[in-house]
C-alpha positions in Angstrom: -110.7 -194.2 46.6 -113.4 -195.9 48.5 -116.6 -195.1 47.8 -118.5 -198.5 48.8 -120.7 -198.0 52.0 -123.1 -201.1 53.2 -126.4 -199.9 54.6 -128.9 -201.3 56.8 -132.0 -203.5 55.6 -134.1 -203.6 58.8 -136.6 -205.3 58.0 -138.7 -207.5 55.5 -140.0 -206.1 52.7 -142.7 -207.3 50.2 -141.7 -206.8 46.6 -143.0 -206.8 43.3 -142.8 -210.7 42.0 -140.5 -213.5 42.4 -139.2 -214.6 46.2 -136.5 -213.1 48.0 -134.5 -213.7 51.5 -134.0 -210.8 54.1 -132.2 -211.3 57.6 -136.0 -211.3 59.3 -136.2 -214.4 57.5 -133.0 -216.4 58.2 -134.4 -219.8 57.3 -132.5 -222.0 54.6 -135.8 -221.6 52.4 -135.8 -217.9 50.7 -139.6 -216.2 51.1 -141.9 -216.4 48.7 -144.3 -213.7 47.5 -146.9 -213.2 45.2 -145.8 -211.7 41.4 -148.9 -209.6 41.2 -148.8 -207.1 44.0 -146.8 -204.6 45.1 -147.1 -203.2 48.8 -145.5 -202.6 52.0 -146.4 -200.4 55.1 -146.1 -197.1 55.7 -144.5 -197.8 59.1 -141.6 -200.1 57.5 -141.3 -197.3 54.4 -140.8 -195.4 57.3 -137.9 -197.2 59.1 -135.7 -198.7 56.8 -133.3 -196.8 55.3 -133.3 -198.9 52.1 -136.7 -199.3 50.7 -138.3 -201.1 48.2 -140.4 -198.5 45.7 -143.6 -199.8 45.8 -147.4 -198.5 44.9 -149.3 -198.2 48.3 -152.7 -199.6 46.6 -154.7 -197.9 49.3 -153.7 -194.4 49.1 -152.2 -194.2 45.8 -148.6 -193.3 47.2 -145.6 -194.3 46.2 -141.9 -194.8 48.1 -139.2 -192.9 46.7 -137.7 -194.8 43.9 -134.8 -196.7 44.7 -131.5 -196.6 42.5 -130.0 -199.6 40.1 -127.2 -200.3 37.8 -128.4 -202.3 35.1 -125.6 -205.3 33.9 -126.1 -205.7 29.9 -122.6 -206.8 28.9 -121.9 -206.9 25.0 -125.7 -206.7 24.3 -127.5 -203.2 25.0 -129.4 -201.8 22.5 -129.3 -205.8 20.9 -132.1 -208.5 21.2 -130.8 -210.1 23.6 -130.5 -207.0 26.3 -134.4 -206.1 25.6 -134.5 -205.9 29.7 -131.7 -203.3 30.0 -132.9 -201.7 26.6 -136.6 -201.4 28.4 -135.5 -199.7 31.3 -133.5 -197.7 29.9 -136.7 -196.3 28.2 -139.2 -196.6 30.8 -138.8 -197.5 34.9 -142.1 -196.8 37.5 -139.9 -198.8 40.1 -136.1 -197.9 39.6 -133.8 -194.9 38.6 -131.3 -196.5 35.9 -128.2 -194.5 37.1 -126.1 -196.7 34.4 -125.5 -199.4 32.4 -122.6 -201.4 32.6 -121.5 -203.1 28.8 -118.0 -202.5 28.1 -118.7 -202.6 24.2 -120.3 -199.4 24.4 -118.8 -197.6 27.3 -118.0 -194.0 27.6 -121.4 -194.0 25.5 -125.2 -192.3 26.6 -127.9 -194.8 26.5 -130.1 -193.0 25.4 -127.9 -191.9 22.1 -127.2 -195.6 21.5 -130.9 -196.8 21.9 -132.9 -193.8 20.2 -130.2 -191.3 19.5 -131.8 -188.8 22.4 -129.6 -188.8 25.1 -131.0 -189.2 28.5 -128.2 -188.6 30.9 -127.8 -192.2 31.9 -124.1 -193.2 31.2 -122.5 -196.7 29.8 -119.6 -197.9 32.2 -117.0 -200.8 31.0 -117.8 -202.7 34.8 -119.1 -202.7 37.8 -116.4 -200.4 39.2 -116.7 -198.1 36.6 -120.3 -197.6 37.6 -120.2 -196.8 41.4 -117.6 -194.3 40.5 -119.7 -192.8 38.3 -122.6 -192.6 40.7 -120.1 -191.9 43.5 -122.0 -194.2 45.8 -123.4 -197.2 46.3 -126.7 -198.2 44.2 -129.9 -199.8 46.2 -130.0 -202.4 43.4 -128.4 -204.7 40.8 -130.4 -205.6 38.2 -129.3 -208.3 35.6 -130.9 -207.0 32.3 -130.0 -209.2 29.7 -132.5 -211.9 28.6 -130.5 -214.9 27.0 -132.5 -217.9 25.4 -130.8 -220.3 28.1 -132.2 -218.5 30.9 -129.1 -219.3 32.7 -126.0 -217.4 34.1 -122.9 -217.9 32.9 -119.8 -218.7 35.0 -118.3 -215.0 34.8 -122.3 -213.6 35.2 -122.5 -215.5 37.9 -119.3 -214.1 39.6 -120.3 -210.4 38.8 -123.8 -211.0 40.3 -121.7 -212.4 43.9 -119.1 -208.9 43.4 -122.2 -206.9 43.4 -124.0 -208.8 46.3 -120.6 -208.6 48.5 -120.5 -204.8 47.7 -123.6 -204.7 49.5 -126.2 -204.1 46.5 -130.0 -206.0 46.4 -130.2 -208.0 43.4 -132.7 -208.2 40.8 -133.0 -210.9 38.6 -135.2 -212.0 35.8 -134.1 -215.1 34.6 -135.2 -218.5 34.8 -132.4 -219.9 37.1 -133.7 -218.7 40.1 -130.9 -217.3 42.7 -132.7 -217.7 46.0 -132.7 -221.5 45.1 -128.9 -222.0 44.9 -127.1 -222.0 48.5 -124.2 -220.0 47.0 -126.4 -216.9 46.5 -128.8 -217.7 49.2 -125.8 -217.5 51.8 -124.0 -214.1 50.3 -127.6 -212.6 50.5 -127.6 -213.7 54.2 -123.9 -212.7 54.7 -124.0 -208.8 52.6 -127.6 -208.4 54.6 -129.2 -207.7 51.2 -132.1 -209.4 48.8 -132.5 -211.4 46.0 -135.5 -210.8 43.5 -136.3 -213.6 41.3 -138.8 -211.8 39.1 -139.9 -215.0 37.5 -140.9 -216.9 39.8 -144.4 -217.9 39.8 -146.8 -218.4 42.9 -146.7 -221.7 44.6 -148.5 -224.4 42.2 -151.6 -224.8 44.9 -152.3 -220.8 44.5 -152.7 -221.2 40.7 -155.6 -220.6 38.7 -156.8 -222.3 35.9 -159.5 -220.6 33.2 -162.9 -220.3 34.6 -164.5 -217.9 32.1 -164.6 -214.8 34.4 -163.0 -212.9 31.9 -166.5 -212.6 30.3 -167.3 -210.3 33.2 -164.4 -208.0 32.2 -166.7 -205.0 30.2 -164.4 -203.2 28.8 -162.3 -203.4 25.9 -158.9 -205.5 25.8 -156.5 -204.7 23.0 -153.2 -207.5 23.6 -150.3 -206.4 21.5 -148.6 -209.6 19.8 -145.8 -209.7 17.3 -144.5 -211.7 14.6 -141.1 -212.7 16.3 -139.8 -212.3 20.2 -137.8 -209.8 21.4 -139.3 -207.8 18.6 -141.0 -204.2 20.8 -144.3 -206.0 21.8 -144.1 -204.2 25.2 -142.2 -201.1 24.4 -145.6 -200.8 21.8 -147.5 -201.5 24.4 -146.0 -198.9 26.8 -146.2 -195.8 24.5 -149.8 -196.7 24.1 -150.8 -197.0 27.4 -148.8 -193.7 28.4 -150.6 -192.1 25.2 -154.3 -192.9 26.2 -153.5 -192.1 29.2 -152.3 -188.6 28.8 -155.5 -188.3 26.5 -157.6 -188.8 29.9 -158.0 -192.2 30.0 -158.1 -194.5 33.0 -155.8 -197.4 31.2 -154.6 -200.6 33.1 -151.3 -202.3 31.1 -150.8 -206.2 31.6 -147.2 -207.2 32.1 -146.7 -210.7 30.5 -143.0 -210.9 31.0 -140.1 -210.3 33.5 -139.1 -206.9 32.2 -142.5 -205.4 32.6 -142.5 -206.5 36.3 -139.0 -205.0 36.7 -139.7 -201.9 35.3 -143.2 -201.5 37.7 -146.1 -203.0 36.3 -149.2 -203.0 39.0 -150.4 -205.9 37.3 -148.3 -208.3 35.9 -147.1 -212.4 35.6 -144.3 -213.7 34.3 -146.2 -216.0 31.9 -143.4 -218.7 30.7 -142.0 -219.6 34.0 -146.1 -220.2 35.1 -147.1 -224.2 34.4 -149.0 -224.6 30.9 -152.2 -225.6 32.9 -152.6 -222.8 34.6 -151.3 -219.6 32.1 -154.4 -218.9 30.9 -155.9 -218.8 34.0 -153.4 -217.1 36.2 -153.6 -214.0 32.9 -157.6 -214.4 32.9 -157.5 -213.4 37.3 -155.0 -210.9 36.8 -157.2 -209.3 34.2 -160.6 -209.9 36.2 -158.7 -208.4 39.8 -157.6 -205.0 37.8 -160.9 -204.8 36.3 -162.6 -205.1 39.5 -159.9 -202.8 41.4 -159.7 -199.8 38.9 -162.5 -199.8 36.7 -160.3 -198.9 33.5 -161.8 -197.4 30.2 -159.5 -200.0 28.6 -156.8 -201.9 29.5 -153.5 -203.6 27.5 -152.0 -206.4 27.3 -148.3 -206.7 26.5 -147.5 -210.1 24.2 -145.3 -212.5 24.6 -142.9 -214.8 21.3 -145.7 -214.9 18.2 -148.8 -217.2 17.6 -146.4 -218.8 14.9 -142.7 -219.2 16.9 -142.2 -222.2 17.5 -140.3 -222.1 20.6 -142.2 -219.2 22.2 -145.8 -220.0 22.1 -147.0 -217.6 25.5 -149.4 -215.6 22.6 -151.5 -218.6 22.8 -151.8 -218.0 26.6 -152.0 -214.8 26.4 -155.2 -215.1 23.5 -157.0 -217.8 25.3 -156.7 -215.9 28.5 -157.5 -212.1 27.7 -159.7 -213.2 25.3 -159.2 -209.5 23.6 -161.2 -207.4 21.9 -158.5 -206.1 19.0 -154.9 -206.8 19.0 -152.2 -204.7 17.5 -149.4 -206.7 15.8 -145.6 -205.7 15.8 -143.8 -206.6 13.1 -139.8 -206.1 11.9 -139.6 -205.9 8.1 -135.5 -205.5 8.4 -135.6 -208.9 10.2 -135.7 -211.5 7.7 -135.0 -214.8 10.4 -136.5 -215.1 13.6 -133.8 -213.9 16.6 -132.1 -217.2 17.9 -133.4 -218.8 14.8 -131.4 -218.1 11.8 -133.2 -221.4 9.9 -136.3 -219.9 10.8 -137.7 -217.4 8.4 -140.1 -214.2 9.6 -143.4 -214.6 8.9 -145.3 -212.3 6.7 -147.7 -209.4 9.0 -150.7 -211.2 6.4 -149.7 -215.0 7.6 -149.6 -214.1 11.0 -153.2 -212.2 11.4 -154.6 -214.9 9.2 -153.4 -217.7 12.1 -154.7 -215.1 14.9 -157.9 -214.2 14.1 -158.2 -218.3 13.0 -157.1 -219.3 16.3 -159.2 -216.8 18.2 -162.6 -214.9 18.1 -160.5 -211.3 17.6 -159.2 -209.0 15.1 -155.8 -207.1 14.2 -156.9 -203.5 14.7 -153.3 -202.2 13.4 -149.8 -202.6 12.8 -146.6 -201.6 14.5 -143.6 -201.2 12.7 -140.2 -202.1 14.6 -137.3 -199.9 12.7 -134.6 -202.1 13.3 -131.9 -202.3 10.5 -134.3 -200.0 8.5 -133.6 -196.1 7.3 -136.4 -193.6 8.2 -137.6 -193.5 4.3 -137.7 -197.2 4.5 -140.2 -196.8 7.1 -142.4 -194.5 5.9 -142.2 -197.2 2.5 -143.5 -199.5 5.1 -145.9 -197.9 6.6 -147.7 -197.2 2.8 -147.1 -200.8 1.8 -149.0 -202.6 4.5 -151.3 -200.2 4.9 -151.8 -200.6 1.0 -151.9 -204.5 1.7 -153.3 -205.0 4.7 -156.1 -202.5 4.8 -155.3 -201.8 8.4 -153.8 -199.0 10.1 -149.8 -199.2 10.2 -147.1 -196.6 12.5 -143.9 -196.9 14.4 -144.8 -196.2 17.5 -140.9 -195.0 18.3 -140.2 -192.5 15.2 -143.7 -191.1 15.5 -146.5 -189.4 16.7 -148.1 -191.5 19.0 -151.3 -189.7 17.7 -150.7 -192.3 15.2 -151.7 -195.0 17.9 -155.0 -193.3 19.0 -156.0 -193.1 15.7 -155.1 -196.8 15.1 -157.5 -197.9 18.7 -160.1 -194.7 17.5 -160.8 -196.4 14.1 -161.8 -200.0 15.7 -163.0 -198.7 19.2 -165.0 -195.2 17.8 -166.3 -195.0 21.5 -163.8 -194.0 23.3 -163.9 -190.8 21.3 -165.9 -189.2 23.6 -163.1 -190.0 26.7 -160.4 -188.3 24.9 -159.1 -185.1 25.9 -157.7 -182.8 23.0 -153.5 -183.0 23.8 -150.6 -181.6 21.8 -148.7 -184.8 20.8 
């Protein structure tokens, strides 16, 4: 049974980071656009039957959201599919109608992730999926995040099946599609796009630190961790939601390509951006949402640890936000770093003592990631470092996320008075 129909992109569209090709723009070099904001017209949102979702910055509106399939072969709900595991949780921009990993098919995500279901269904392949959404999806969105940063030979065929079949594709790895002529030409050919999330601004747009963040008067609380791929921004999304329902105006900082992909306003792709230039390209972000939307506080999602390393972005991401507190996320059932099984974790006491040495900051709490861990185990945790540590400690998955508020109320008493009671 056929269920594959090819519709109409009319029109260019302007979407949230990376550069993409559209038939309006039939030149051999793809179109680039800026990774921080995320707009189009009403009159295009208007026209085209396929449409970006996007935040209309003027008016506060938003398109409808458009629909994906998320690819996460042999690796959802594992390190190494933390972008299909993150929007599976949480997606502003897309409505995950599946997964596709044929490990865990005939499986709820939601179930395998957190043992909640949430309706969204594991398929064995692509053609598994459109049947089970019973047409075709707006988007394709690669969501595994492997330390090559590269697609493999069958990836790379899967990514071409879903571009013939007519879907956009979004991408968040390194190897960026719009740059090879295979993909570049079966964009042109299907009348679809390409999204390559990280792909940073051209190097003459880029900023290097000029102290503005000074200027920035509220508070910043960056949430690190002591390994990658560890819940840094998953952390960071519960708080922000939290404060938020609370009453507060909060702005969240996307550091990485998973936050872009599920919606952040404001938000870089940090390790794709030239060394020179990532504390200054955070430091503007920071300053421009400041000035924009005048938030009672705002986060900032952390990238690899202070100590990795291979994944040094935290040092960016410290020199640039310059933060006020910083909430550390830490694994105790991960005794070697992910991808580095020679490598062993570092203690939650080694790795505040090297932050607040390498920066004028402190660790305001501590986030415990459950992984490989029982639920008394964590509550053993949670005593223990806050026994050692003299700190504030929670999982910010298996519970209350009052927990959290308390954690930024004990080192920020001021925002007390912003608060709004709410049943958590």
């Amino acid at each position: 049974m056929s269920i594959i129909t090819r519709r109409p992109l009319n029109s260019p569209h302007i979407a949230a980071a990376g550069s993409l090709t559209t038939p309006s723009n039939p030149s051999s070099t793809p179109l680039s656009i800026s990774p921080y904001l995320l707009f189009t017209t009403p009159e295009l949102a208007a026209r085209d039957e396929l449409m970006i979702p996007v935040q209309l910055r003027s008016h506060g509106k938003q398109a409808r959201v458009s629909t994906a399939v998320v690819y996460c072969e042999a690796n959802f709900g594992a390190i190494d599919g933390k972008t299909a595991n993150g929007l599976v949780r949480h997606s502003e921009k897309y409505k995950i109608l599946s997964v596709i990993d044929s490990e865990k098919a005939g499986l709820d995500a939601g179930m395998v992730l957190d043992n909640a279901p949430n309706a969204i269904p594991i398929c064995r392949d692509l053609a598994d999926s459109l049947a089970q959404a019973g047409s075709l999806p707006d988007y394709f969105i690669f969501g595994m995040a492997p330390s090559s940063g590269m697609l493999s030979t069958l990836e790379r065929g899967i990514v071409l099946e879903a571009i013939n079949l007519g879907m956009n594709i979004v991408n968040g790895l390194h190897e960026f599609l719009n740059d090879d002529p295979l993909f570049v030409a079966a964009s042109k050919e299907n009348n679809v796009e390409i999204i390559d999330v990280r792909k940073p601004r051209a190097k003459k747009d880029l900023r290097i630190f000029s102290g503005r963040i000074a200027e920035v008067t509220c508070p910043r609380i960056a949430v690190l961790g002591t390994d990658c791929a560890i819940g840094k921004r998953t952390t960071a999304t519960i708080l922000a939601s939290t404060l938020r329902e609370r009453g507060m105006n909060v702005v969240m900082i996307g550091t990485g390509q998973t936050g872009l992909i599920q919606g952040a306003r404001y938000g870089i792709a940090l390790d794709a951006v030239p060394s020179q230039f990532c504390a200054g390209e955070l430091e503007a972000l920071i300053v421009e949402a400041f000035e924009s939307e005048n938030p009672d506080v705002i986060i900032i999602e952390g990238q690899g640890a202070l100590s990795h390393p291979a994944f040094s972005t935290t040092s960016f991401i410290l020199r640039g936000s310059c933060p006020n507190g910083v909430i550390l996320q830490h694994a105790p059932g991960r005794t070697h770093r992910c991808d580095f099984e020679q490598m062993v974790m570092p203690t939650p006491a080694t790795e505040i003592n090297l932050i607040q040495t390498f920066a004028d900051t402190q660790v305001i709490g501590l986030t415990i990631n459950h992984e490989n861990m029982t639920d008394a185990e964590v509550s053993t945790a949670i005593a223990s470092y806050e026994d050692e540590l003299g700190i504030p400690v929670t999982d910010a998955l298996t519970r209350s996320p009052e927990h959290l508020v308390q954690m930024v109320l004990s080192a920020f008493p001021e925002f007390e008075k912003k608060l709004t009671a709410c049943a958590l």
